[in-house]
C-alpha positions in Angstrom: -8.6 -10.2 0.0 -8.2 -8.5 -3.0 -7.1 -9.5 -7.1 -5.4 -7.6 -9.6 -1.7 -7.4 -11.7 2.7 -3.5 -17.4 3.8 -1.1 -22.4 5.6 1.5 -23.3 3.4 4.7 -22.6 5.1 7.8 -21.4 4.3 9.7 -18.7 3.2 12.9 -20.7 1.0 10.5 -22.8 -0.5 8.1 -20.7 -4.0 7.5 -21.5 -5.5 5.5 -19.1 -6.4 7.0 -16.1 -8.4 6.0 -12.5 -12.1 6.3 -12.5 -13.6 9.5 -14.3 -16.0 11.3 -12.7 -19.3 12.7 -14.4 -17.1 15.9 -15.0 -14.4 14.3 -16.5 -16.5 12.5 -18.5 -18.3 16.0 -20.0 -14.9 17.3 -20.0 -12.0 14.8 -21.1 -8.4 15.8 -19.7 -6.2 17.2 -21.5 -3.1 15.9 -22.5 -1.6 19.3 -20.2 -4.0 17.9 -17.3 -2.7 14.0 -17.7 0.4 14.7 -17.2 0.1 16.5 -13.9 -1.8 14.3 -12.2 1.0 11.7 -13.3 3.6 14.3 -11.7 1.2 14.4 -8.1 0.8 11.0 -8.3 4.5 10.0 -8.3 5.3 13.4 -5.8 2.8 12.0 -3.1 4.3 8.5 -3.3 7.3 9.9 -1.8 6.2 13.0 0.3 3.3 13.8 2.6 2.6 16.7 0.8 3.4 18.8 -2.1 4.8 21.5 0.0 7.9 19.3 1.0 10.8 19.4 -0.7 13.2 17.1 -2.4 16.3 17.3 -0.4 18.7 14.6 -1.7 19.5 12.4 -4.5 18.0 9.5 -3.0 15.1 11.1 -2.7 15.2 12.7 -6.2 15.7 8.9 -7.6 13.3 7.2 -5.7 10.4 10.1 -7.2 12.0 9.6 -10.5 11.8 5.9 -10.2 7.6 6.1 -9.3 7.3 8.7 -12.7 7.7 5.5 -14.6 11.8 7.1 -15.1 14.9 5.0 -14.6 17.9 7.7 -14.3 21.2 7.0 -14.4 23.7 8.3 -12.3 24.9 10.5 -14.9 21.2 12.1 -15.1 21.1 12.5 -11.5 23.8 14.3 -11.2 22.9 17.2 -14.1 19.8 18.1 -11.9 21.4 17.7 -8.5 25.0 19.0 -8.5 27.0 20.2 -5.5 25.4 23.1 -5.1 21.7 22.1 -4.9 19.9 22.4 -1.6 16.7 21.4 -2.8 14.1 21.2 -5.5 10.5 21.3 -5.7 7.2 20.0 -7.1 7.8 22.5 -10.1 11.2 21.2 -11.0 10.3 18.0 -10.3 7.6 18.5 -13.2 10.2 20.3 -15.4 13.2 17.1 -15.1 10.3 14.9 -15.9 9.5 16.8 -18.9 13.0 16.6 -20.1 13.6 13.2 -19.2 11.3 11.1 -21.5 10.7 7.6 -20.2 13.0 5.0 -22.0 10.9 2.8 -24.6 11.3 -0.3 -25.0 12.3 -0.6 -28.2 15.0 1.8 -27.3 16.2 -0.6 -24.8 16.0 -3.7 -27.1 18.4 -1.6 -29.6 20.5 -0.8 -26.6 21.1 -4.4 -25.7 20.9 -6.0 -29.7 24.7 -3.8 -30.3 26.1 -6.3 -27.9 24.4 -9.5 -29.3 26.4 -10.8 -31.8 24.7 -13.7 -32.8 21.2 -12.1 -32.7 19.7 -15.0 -30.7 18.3 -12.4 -28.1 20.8 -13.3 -25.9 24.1 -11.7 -24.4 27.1 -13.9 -22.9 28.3 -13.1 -20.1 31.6 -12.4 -19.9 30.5 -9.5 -23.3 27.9 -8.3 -20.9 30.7 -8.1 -17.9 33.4 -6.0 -20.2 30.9 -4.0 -21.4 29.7 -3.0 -18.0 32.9 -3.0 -16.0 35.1 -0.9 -18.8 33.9 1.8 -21.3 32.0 4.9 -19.8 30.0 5.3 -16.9 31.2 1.7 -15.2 29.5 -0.7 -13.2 31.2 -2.4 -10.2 32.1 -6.4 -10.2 29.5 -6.7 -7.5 26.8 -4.7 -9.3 27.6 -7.1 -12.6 27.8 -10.5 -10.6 24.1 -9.0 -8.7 22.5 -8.5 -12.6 24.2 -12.1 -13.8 22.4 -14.1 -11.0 19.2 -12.8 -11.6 17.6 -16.3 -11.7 14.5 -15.2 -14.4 17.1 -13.7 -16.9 20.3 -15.6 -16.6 21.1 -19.1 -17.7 24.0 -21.2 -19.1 26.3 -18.5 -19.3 24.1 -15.9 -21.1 21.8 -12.9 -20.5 18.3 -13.0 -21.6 17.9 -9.5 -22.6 14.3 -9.6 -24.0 12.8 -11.2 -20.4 14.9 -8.2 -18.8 12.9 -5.9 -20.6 10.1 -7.0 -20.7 10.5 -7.4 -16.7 11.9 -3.7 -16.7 9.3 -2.1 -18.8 6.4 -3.9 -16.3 8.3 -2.7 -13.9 7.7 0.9 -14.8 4.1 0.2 -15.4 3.2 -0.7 -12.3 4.9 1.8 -10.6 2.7 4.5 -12.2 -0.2 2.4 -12.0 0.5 2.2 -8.0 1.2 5.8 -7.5 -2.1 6.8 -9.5 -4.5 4.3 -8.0 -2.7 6.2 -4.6 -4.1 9.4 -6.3 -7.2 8.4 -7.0 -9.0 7.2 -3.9 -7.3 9.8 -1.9 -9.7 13.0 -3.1 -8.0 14.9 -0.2 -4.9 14.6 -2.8 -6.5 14.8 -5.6 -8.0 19.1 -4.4 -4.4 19.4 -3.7 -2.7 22.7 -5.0 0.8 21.6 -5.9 3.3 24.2 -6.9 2.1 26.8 -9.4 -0.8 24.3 -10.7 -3.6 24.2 -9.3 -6.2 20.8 -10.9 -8.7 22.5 -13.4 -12.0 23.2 -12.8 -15.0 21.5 -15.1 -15.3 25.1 -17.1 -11.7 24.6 -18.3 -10.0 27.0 -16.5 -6.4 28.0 -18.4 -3.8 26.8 -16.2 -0.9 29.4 -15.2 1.8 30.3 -16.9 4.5 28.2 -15.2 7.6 29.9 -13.9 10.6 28.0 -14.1 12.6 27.6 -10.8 16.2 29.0 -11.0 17.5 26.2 -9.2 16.8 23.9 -12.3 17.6 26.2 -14.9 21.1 27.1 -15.3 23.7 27.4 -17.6 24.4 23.5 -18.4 20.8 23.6 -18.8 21.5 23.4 -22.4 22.6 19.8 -24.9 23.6 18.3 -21.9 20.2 18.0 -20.1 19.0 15.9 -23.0 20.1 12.0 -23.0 18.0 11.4 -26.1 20.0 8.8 -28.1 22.2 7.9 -25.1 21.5 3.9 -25.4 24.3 3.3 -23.0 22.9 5.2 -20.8 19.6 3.8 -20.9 21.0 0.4 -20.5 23.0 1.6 -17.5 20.5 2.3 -15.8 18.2 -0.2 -16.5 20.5 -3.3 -15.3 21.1 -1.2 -12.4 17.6 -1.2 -11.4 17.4 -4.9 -10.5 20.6 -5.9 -8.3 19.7 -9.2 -7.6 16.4 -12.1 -7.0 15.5 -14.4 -5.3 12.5 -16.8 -6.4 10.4 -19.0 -4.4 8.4 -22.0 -5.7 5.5 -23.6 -3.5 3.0 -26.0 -5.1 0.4 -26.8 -2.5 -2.2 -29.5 -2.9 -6.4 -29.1 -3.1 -7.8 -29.4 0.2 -10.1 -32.5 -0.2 -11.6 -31.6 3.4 -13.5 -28.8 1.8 -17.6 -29.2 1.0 -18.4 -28.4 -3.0 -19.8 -25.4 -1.4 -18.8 -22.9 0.9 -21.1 -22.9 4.2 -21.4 -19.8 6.4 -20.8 -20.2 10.2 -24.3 -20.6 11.9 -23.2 -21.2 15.5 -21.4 -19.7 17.9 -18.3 -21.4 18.8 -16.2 -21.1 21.8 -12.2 -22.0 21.6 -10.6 -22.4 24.8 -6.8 -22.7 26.3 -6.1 -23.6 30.0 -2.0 -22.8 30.9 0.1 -21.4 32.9 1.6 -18.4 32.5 5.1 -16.8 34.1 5.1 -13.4 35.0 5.4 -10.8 32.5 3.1 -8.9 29.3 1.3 -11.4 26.7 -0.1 -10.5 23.7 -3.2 -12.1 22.8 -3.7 -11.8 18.8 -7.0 -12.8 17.4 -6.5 -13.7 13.9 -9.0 -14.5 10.5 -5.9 -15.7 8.5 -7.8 -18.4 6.0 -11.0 -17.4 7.4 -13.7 -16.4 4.3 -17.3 -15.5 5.4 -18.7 -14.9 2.3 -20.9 -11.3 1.6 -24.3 -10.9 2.0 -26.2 -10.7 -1.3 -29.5 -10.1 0.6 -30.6 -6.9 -1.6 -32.3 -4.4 1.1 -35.0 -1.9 -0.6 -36.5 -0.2 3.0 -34.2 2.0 4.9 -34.5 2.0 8.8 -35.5 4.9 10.3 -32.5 6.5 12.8 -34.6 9.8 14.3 -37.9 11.2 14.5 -39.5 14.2 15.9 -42.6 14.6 18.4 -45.2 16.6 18.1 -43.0 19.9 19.9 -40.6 19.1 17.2 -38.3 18.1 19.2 -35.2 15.0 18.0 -35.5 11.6 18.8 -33.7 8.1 18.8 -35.8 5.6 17.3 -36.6 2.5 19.0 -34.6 0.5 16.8 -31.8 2.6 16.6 -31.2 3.0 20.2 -30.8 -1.1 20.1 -28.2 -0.9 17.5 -26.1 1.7 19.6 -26.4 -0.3 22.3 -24.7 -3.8 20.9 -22.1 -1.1 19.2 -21.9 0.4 22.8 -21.2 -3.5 23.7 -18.4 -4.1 21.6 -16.7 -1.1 21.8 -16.2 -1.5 26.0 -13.3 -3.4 25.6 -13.0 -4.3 29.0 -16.9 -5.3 29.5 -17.2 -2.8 32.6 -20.6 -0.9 31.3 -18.4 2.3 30.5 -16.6 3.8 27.7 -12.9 5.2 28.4 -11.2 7.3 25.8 -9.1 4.4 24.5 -11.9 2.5 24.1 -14.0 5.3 22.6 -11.5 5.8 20.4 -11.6 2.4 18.7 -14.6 3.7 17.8 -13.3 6.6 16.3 -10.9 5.2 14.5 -13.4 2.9 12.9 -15.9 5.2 12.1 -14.3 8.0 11.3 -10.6 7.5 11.3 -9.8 10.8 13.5 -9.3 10.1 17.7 -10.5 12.6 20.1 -7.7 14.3 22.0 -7.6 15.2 25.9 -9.3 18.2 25.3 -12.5 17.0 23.2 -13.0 14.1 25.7 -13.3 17.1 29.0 -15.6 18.6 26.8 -17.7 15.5 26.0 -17.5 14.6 30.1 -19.2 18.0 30.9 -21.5 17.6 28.4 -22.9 14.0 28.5 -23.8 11.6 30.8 -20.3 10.1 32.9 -19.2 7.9 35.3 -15.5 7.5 36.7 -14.0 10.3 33.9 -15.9 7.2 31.2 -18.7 7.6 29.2 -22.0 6.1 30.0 -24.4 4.0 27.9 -26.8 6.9 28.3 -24.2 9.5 27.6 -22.9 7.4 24.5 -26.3 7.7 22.9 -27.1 11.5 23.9 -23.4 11.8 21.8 -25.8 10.3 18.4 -28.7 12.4 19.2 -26.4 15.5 19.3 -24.8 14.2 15.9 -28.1 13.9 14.5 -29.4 17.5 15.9 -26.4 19.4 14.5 -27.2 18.1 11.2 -31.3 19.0 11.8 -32.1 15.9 11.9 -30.3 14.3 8.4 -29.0 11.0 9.3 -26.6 10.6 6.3 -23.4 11.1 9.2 -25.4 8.1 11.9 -25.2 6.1 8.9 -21.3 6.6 8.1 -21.0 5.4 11.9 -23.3 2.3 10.9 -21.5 1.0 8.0 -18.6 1.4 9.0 -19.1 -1.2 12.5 -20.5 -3.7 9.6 -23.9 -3.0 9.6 -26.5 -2.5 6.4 -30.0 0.1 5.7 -32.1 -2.5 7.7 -29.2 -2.1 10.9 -28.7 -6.0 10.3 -24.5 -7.0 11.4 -23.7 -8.4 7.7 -20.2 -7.3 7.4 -18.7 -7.3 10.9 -17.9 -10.8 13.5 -18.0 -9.7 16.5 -16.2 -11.6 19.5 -15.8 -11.9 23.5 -12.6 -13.0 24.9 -13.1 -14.1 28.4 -9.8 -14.5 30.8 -9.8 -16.2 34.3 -7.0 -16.6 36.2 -6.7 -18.4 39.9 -3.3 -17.3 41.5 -3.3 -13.8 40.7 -5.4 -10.6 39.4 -4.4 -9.7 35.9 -4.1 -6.6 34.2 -5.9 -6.6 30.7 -5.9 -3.5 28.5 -6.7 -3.3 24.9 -4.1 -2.1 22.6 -5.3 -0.8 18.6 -3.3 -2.8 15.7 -3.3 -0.3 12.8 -3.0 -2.2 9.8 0.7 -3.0 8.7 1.8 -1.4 11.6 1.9 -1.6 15.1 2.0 -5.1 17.4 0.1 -7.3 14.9 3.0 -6.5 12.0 5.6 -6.8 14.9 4.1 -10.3 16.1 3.9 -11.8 12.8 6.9 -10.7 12.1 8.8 -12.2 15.7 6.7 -15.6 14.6 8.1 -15.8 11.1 11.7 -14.9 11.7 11.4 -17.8 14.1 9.5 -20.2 12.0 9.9 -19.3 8.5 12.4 -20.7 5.1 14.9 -17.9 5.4 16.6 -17.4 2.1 19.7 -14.5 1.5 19.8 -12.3 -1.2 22.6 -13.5 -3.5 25.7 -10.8 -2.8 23.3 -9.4 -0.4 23.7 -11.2 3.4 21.7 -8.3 4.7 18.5 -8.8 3.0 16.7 -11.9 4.0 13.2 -13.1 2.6 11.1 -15.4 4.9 8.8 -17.5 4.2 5.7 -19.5 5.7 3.5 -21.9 4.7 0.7 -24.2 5.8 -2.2 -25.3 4.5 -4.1 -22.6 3.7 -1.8 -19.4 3.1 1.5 -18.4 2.6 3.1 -15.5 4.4 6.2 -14.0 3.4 8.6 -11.7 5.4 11.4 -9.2 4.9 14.2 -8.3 6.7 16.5 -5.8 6.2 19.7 -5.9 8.4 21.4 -3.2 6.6 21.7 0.5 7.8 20.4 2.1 4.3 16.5 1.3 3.0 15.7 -0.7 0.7 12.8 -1.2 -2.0 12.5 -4.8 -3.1 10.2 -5.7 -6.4 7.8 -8.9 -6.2 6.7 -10.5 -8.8 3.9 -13.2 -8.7 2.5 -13.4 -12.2 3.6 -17.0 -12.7 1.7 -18.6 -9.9 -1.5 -20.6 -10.5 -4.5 -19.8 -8.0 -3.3 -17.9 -6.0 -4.2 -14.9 -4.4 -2.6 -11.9 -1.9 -4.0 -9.1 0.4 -1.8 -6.3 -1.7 -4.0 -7.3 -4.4 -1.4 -7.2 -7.4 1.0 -10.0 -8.9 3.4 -7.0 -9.4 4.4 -4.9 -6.9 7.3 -2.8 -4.6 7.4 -2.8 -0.9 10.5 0.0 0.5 12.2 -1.9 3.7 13.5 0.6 6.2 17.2 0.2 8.1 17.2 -2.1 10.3 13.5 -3.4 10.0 11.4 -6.1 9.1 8.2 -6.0 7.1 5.4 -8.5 6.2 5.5 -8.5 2.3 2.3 -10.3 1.5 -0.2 -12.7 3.1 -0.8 -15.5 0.0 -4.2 -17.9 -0.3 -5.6 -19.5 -2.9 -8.2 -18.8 -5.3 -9.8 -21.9 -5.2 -9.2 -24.2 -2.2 -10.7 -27.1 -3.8 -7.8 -26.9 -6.8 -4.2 -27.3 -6.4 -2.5 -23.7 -6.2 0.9 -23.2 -7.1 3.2 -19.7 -5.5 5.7 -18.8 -7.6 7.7 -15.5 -6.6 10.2 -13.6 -7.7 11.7 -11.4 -5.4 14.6 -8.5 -6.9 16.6 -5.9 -4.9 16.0 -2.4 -6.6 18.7 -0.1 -6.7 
């Protein structure tokens, strides 16, 4: 598992960036450059690609919302009025130029008019009439959802400096999400979106943009521009968060645990004896708690993959051969000395995160040793030597394949556990395919999600019966659920940064997970840091508007 966690930079300005390449480095972006890769950034959180369009108000907000913006309403509605059908990555970049993220001094100013005592805090029945009867209103609802916000509210009064400092991290981290997104995607990153096109390292001047007509019309005048509109700023920030729910879990050191952490040296074999009505059973292996610690071992000598003879013809090495051949052994799934395409395509998935179609399997059966329409262990490594051949003999793709099945230069298994899982049955001949789990989807997010509905501390979003948090905990990890019984999405904020030791697979303490209709979600596994310490989960969870 992963660790990581927020000031009032705009968009057009923001400074820090991903990791720079060299050319980057010789060539520092310009300010032009920054903020279109903020603009892609927030584009590809929403769409698949630059080429789709934005083609509703929802969808306009939620892109908005990932810019680091928080429009009103009111705002919406200037860019998207009843006779929009769409807009695109171009007048997305344009509203984003208008729209200036709100500072947060602008906000404090916003909510300082209605404290009268300047204490930093607002009562709540000023906040209400505020909200409920001058301008662009709020509902009771939506007022009663921003009142219970546990972090912000208490004795009657509004804490309107936690608010924005929650608000403005908030932001933060939704630009630093969608630019991390950016950056390890470089598939994204080549992408040509709208009339820009990323610059070269020589500087290239970027084309002259033209504006779409769709965007620029005749209101496109005073009334695009909501500078100095404090109401509307704090509009839209109170609507942002509709309500929270916070969890607090203080879990004890485990004294069971050795000063040190020991790596497994044995193999172990678990066992369960049963018996089982008829029907489909899912059998789930799960590492949940489990930490095998990385080896360190530093490895200077390379092993050698292929070698030629003295015709100059390609060759498996020795030693290379060996390591296909346990690879070939945990790949056949179902132990029967062949290689299906569903079981090939584990391996596929692994190694190179593509699978091989109908088509590209007929071709690999005429052209490699087969047995029952499955691959042999013969044919499986004529499949390497061909990889190797159409590359002249360069390894570099053989040793994608290896490190990506766990193992290292000297083709030593550091970074993988392999395991058998051996089923016997006496009154009947069972059926027993392997399925893939694709991680966060699939039958392992469905399974944990069956177990925790079942098991779990449901708690009920306050004015919101339809969105339900659950939550799990033992001794070693927290898991936390959530369900949306509602028929619109939802995006929920999380918030960990007040628990002690802990730890969670999203690596962040801040973070947004979107909850389709009619769905349920895992939201974040939680361990601690240390086991030997006492850990202490503390989360808040708030409905986004």
């Amino acid at each position: 598992m992963a660790i990581s966690p927020g000031s009032d930079a705009a968009f057009s300005s923001q400074k820090s960036t991903p990791s720079e390449s060299p050319q980057t480095k010789k060539f520092p972006q310009t300010e032009e450059e920054i903020f279109y890769m903020n603009c892609r950034a927030a584009y590809l959180t929403v769409f698949k690609s630059s080429l789709e369009n934005i083609v509703s108000k929802d969808q306009l907000y939620l892109a908005l919302q990932h810019a680091g913006r928080n429009p009103s309403q009111k705002t919406i509605n200037k860019y998207w009025t009843p006779q929009t059908a769409k807009l695109n990555f171009d007048d997305f970049c344009i509203i984003l130029r208008k729209e200036k993220p709100t500072s947060k001094a602008e906000l404090l100013k916003s909510f300082k008019q209605l404290d009268v005592n300047d204490d930093g805090y607002i009562l709540h029945t000023d906040l209400y009439k505020f909200l409920t009867k001058r301008g662009e209103t709020m509902t009771r609802e939506e007022v009663n959802a921003i009142i219970n916000l546990v972090d912000v509210n208490a004795d009657g009064k509004f804490d309107y400096i936690k608010f924005c400092k929650l608000y403005m991290t908030t932001n933060e981290q939704c630009l630093k999400t969608t630019l991390e997104k950016l950056e390890v995607d470089s598939k994204l990153r080549r992408h040509q979106f709208g009339n820009h096109v990323e610059a070269s390292s020589e500087r290239d001047p970027s084309p002259v943009r033209k504006p779409s007509p769709r965007i620029i019309r005749k209101t496109d005048q005073k009334t695009l521009s909501n500078k100095g509109d404090t109401r509307s700023s704090l509009l839209s920030a109170t609507r942002k968060f509709k309500t929270s729910l916070s969890f607090t879990i203080t879990m004890g050191a485990n004294s069971n645990q050795n000063s040190k952490l020991t790596e497994p040296n044995l193999i172990k074999v678990f066992g369960w004896t049963g018996e089982l009505g008829p029907g489909i059973y899912w059998l789930i292996p799960s590492t949940t708690g489990c930490r095998l610690r990385k080896e360190v071992k530093p490895v200077t000598d390379e092993a050698q993959l292929v070698y030629r003879d003295e015709t100059g013809e390609l060759f498996l090495t020795k030693e290379f051969r060996s390591t296909l051949s346990d690879i070939f052994e945990v790949i056949d799934l179902d132990g029967n000395g062949l290689l299906s395409l569903e079981e090939y395509n584990f391996f596929e998935l692994r190694t190179s995160g593509e699978k091989c179609d109908e088509d590209a399997w007929a071709v690999c059966r005429e052209n490699f040793d087969t047995k029952k329409n499955e691959l042999t262990r013969q044919g499986f490594m004529d499949l390497n030597l061909m990889e190797a051949n159409d590359r002249e003999g360069d390894p570099c793709d053989l040793w994608v394949t290896l490190h990506s099945m766990g193992y290292n230069k000297a083709l030593e298994l550091t970074e993988a556990c392999p395991f058998v899982i051996d089923i016997y049955a006496e009154k009947c001949k069972p059926k027993i395919k392997a399925v893939h789990m694709e991680a966060c989807s699939g039958q392992l997010e469905k399974a944990i999600c069956k177990s925790l509905l079942s098991k779990g501390d449901a708690k009920v979003m306050d004015g919101y019966e339809n969105i339900i948090v659950h939550t799990y905990n033992c001794d070693t990890w927290i898991t936390s659920v959530v369900e949306n019984k509602s028929d619109e999405k939802v995006i929920i904020h999380i918030n960990n940064e007040l628990s002690k030791n802990c730890v969670n697979n999203r690596g962040l303490n801040v973070f947004a997970v979107e909850v389709a209709p009619k769905s349920t979600m895992v939201c974040q596994h939680v361990m601690p840091l240390n086991e030997r310490q006492e850990w202490v989960y503390y989360c808040i969870y708030s409905l986004i508007s």
